[in-house]
TILOVO-91225 format. One record per residue (C-alpha): residue in one letter; x, y, z. Coordinates in steps of 0.5 Angstrom, whole numbers, always signed. Example, Ala and Ser with C-alpha at 12.3 -4.5 7.8 and 13.67 -1.06 7.14 Angstrom:
2
  code   east  north     up
     A    +25     -9    +16
     S    +27     -2    +14
This chain:
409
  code   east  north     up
     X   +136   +172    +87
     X   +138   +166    +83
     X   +138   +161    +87
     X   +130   +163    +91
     X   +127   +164    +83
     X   +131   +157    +82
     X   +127   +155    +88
     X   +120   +158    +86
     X   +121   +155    +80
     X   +122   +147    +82
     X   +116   +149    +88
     X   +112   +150    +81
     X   +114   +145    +78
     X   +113   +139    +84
     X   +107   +143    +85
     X   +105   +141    +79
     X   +106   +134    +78
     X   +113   +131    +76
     X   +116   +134    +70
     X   +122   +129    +67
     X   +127   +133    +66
     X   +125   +140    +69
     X   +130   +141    +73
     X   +135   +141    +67
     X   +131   +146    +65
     X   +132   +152    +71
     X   +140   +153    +69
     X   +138   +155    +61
     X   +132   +159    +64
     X   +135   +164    +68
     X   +141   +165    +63
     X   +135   +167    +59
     X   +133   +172    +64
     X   +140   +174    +66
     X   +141   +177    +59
     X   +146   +171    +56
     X   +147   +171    +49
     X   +148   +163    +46
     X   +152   +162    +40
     X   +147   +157    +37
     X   +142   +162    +33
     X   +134   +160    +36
     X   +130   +155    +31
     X   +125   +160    +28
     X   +119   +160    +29
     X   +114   +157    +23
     X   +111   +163    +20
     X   +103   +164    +19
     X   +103   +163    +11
     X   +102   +171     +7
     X    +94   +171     +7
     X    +93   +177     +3
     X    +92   +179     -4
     X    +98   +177     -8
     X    +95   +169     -6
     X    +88   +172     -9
     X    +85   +166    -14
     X    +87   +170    -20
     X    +94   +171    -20
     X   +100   +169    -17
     X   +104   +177    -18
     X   +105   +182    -13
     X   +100   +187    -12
     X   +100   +195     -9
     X    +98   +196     -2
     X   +101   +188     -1
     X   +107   +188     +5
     X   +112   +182     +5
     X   +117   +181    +10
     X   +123   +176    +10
     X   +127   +174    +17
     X   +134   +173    +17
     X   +136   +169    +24
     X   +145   +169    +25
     X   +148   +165    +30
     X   +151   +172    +34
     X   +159   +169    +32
     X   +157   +169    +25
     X   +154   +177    +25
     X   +161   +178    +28
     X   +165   +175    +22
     X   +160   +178    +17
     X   +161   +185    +20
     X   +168   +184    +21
     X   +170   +182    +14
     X   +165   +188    +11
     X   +159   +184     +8
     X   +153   +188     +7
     X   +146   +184     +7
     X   +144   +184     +0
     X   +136   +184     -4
     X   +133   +183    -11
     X   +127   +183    -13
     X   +124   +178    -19
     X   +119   +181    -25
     X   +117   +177    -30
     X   +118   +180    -36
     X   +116   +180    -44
     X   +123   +182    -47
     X   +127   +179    -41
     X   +133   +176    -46
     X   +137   +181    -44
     X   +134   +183    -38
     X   +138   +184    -32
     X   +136   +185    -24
     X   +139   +190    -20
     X   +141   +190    -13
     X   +134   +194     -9
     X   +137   +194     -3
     X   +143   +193     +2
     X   +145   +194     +8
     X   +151   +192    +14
     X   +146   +194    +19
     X   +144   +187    +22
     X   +144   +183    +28
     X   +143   +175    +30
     X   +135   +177    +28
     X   +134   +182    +22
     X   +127   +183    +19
     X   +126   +186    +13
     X   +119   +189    +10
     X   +115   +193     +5
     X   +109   +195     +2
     X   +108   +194     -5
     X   +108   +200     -9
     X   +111   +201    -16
     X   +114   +206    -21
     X   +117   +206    -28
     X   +123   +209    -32
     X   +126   +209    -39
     X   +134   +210    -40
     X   +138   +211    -46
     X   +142   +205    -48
     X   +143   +199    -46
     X   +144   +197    -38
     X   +150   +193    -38
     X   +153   +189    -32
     X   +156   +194    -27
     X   +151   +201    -30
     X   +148   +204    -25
     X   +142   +206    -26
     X   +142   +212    -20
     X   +138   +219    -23
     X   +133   +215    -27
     X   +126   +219    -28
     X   +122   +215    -24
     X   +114   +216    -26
     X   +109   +213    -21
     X   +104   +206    -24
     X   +100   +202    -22
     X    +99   +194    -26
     X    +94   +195    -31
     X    +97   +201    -33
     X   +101   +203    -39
     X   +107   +209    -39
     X   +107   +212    -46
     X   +114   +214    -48
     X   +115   +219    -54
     X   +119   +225    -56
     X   +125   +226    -52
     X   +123   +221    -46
     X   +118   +225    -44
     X   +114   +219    -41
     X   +106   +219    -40
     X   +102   +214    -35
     X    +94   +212    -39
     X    +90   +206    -38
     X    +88   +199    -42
     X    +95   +195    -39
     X    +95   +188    -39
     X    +91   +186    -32
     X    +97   +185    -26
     X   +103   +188    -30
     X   +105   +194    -32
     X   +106   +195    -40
     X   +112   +200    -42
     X   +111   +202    -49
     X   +116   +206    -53
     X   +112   +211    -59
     X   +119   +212    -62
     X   +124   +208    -67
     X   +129   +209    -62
     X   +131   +202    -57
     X   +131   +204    -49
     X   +132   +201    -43
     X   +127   +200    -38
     X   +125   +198    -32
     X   +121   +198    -25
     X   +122   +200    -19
     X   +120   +199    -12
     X   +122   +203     -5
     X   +126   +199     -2
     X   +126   +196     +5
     X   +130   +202     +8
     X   +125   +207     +6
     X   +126   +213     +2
     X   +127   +214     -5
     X   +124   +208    -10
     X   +131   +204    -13
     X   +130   +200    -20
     X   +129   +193    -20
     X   +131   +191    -26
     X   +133   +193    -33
     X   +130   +191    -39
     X   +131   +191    -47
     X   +124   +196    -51
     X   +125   +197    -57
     X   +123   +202    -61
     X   +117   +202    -64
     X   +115   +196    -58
     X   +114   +196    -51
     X   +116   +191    -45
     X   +109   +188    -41
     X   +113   +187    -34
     X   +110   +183    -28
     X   +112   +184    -20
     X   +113   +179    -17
     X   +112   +177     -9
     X   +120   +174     -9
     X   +126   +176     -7
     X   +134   +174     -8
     X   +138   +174     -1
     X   +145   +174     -2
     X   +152   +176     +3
     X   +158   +180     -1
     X   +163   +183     +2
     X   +165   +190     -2
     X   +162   +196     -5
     X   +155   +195     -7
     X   +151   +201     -9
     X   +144   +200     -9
     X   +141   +202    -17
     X   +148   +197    -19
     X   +146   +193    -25
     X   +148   +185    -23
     X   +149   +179    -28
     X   +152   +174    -23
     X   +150   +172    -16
     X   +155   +177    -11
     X   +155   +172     -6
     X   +151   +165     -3
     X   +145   +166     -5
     X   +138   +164     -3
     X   +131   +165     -7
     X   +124   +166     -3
     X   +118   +167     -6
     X   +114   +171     -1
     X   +106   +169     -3
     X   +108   +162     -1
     X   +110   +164     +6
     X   +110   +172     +8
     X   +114   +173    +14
     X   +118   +168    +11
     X   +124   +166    +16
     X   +131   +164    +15
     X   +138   +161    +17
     X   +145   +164    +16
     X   +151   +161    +18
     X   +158   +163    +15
     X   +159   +155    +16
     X   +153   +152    +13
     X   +150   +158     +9
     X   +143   +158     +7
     X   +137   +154    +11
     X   +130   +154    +12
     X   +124   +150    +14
     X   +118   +150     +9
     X   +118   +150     +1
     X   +117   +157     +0
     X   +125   +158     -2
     X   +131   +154     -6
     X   +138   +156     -6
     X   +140   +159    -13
     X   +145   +155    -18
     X   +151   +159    -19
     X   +149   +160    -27
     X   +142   +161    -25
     X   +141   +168    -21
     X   +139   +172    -27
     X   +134   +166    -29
     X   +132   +167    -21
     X   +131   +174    -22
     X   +128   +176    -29
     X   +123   +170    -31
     X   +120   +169    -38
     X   +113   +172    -39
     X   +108   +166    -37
     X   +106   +160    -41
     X   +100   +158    -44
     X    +95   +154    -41
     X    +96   +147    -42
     X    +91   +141    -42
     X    +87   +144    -48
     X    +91   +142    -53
     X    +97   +146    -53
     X   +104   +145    -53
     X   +109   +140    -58
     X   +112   +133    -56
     X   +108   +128    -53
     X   +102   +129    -48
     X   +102   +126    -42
     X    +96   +125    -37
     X    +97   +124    -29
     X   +102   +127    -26
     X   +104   +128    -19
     X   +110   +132    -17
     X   +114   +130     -9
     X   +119   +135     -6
     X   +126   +132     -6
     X   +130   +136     -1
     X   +136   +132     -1
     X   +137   +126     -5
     X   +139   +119     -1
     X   +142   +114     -4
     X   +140   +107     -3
     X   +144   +101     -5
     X   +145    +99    -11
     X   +142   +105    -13
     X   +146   +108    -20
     X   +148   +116    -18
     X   +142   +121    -21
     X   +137   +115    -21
     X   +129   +116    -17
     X   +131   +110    -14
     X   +137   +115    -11
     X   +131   +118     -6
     X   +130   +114     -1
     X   +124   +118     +3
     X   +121   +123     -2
     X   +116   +128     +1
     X   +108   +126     +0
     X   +105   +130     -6
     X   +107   +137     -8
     X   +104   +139    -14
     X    +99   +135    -19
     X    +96   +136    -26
     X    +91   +133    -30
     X    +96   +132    -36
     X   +102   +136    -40
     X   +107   +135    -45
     X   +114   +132    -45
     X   +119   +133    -49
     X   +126   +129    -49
     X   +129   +133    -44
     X   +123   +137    -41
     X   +117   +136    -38
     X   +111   +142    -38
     X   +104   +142    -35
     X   +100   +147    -32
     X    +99   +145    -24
     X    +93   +145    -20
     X    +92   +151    -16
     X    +95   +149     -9
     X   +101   +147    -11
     X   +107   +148     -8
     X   +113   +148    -13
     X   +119   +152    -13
     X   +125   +154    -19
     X   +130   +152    -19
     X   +127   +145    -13
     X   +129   +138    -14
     X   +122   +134    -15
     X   +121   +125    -17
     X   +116   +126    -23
     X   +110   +120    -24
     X   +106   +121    -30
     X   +103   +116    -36
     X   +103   +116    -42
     X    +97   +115    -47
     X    +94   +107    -46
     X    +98   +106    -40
     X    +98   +107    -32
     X   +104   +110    -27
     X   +107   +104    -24
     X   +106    +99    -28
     X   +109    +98    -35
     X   +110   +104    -38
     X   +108   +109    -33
     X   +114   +114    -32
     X   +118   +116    -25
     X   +124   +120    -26
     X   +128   +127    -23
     X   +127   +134    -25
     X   +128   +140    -23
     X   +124   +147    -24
     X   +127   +152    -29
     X   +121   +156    -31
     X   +114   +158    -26
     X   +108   +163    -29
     X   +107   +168    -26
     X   +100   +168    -27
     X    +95   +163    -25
     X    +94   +158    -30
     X   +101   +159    -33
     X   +106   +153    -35
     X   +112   +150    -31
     X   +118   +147    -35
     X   +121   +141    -31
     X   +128   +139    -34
     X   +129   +131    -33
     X   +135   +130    -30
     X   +135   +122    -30
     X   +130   +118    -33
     X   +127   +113    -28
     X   +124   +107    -32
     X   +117   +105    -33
     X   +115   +103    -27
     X   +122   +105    -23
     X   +119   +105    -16
């Protein structure tokens, strides 16, 4: 049976026209029909870019009724060595919060039950809670009352914890208010890819008297660990190799996983998270104020172009760390009229379409007042992102990793 579907096959092809190599082809072919299984895992397919309401103009957070789905492609020898070592395939969720000193992610979701290709998806929804006391590093936060909420709402905590859901919240957020004198903790939580019941995100400070305006995001923190891992568990460090996706660049986003290589992808919607960053990665600061319009301390900066870097290649003669380090960095990324530096940062707020990434690597060009990019006095340098808005307009913070020089080009 073979060998006649390789002879059809062929008879096609010469009927065709000449095809260079075709008939190379017909072996990988039939193995394909006939069921075998490669090691290598298949490249994955370049997703169609998430077109719902979280990528609306008006805000960059999640919104309810939004579904996300991230893909984990395996080589089928690497799911036999995670499924032989007991590793369980775990997922955070990011919010941006007003109290987030303090704060913490909790694991949302873990599963062992995963195969060369593994889609995870869900739809948005969310609920809020209140516990006593804080919410160390290994609390679990099972048996939580959980009341239901939609951004623009407000959960009003009185007596007793009794929780009341109101209106006159801040837009795209959910706003947790304490009316006692007594801290709390609080958080959100969202069902979890799985199904079933609603499992905390995050576990964040309310002081008494205070309240926590907490934003949904559309990214997730994926991560491999081998152990007992309780969804509802608070954590504090990365479990494992872990990878940030932002979903409202790229919903289904695909991924790579091998024990070998770790984490890849192809496109600009993820970055690998820095082994003391998984917290910074999970629990963002609320937004930062537009700039542009005069605001901000240090000194005000004009022109500036962002270009992604994925791997720095050193260039002869080039001093490790430097911008003439990028041989090849990729065309424009982001862009902003002006913006404000310090000594170690730059802060600007970026044009609508940019396509930045915490915790990604970039070559910066800007002027200063009076002077031009590229010549005398135009600056280039390395920067990697620590901070995005989570609302439009918001302001990303860059740290300078090493000046380039006016000019350095």
């Amino acid at each position: 049976m073979a060998e006649q579907s390789r002879r059809t096959f062929l008879r096609q092809v010469s009927a065709g026209g000449a095809v260079v190599g075709a008939a190379a082809l017909v072996p990988a072919l039939l193995r394909r029909a006939e069921g075998a299984v490669s090691e290598r895992p298949a490249r994955p397919a370049r997703p169609v870019p998430h077109a719902g309401p979280a990528r609306s103009a008006a805000h960059r957070f999640a919104a309810p009724g939004v579904r996300y789905a991230v893909r984990v492609n395996m080589p089928a020898g690497t799911v036999r060595q995670l499924t032989a070592s007991g590793h369980r395939l775990l997922m955070f969720k990011a919010v941006q919060s007003e109290q987030s000193t303090g704060g913490l992610p909790v694991l949302w979701s873990s599963t062992s039950t995963y195969t060369t290709r593994t889609e995870l998806a869900w739809t948005e929804q969310y609920y809020a809670f209140v516990t006593p006391g804080d919410t160390p590093d290994g609390a679990r936060l099972a048996g939580v009352d959980l009341t239901r909420v939609s951004p623009g709402q407000t959960l009003d905590v009185g007596a007793g914890a009794r929780s009341t859901v109101i209106g006159g919240g801040t837009p795209g957020a959910v706003t947790i208010s304490d009316t006692t004198a007594t801290p709390l903790s609080c958080g959100l939580a969202q069902p979890a890819p799985a199904g079933g019941a609603p499992v905390p995100v995050c576990a964040l400070p309310l002081p008494g008297q205070g309240q926590n305006v907490v934003f949904p995001l559309g990214q997730v923190v994926l991560a491999f660990a081998a152990g007992p891992s309780a969804p509802g568990s608070v954590v504090e460090s990365a479990p494992g190799p872990a990878v940030q996706v932002d979903l409202d660049r790229m919903s289904p986003a695909d991924l790579s996983y091998d024990v070998e290589s770790g984490w890849s992808w192809d496109g600009d919607f993820a970055a690998v998270v820095p082994g003391d960053g998984f917290v910074a990665a999970l629990v963002h600061p609320a937004p930062g104020g537009r700039l542009g319009g005069g605001t901000g301390s240090g000194t005000r900066v004009s022109g500036i172009v962002l270009r992604a870097v994925r791997e720095p290649v050193a260039a002869p003669g080039a001093e490790p760390g430097s911008t003439k380090d990028v041989a090849a960095a990729g065309p424009p990324a982001a862009a902003a009229r002006t913006g404000t530096e310090t000594g170690t940062t730059l802060t600007c707020s970026l044009d609508p379409d940019s396509h930045v990434v915490l915790h990604g690597t970039y070559v910066v060009e800007y002027r200063r007042p009076g002077r031009s990019a590229g010549r005398a006095g135009g600056e280039r340098l390395l920067v990697r992102c620590t901070s995005v808005p989570a609302a439009r307009g918001g302001a990303y913070t860059f740290k300078k990793l090493r000046q380039g020089g006016a000019g350095g080009r």
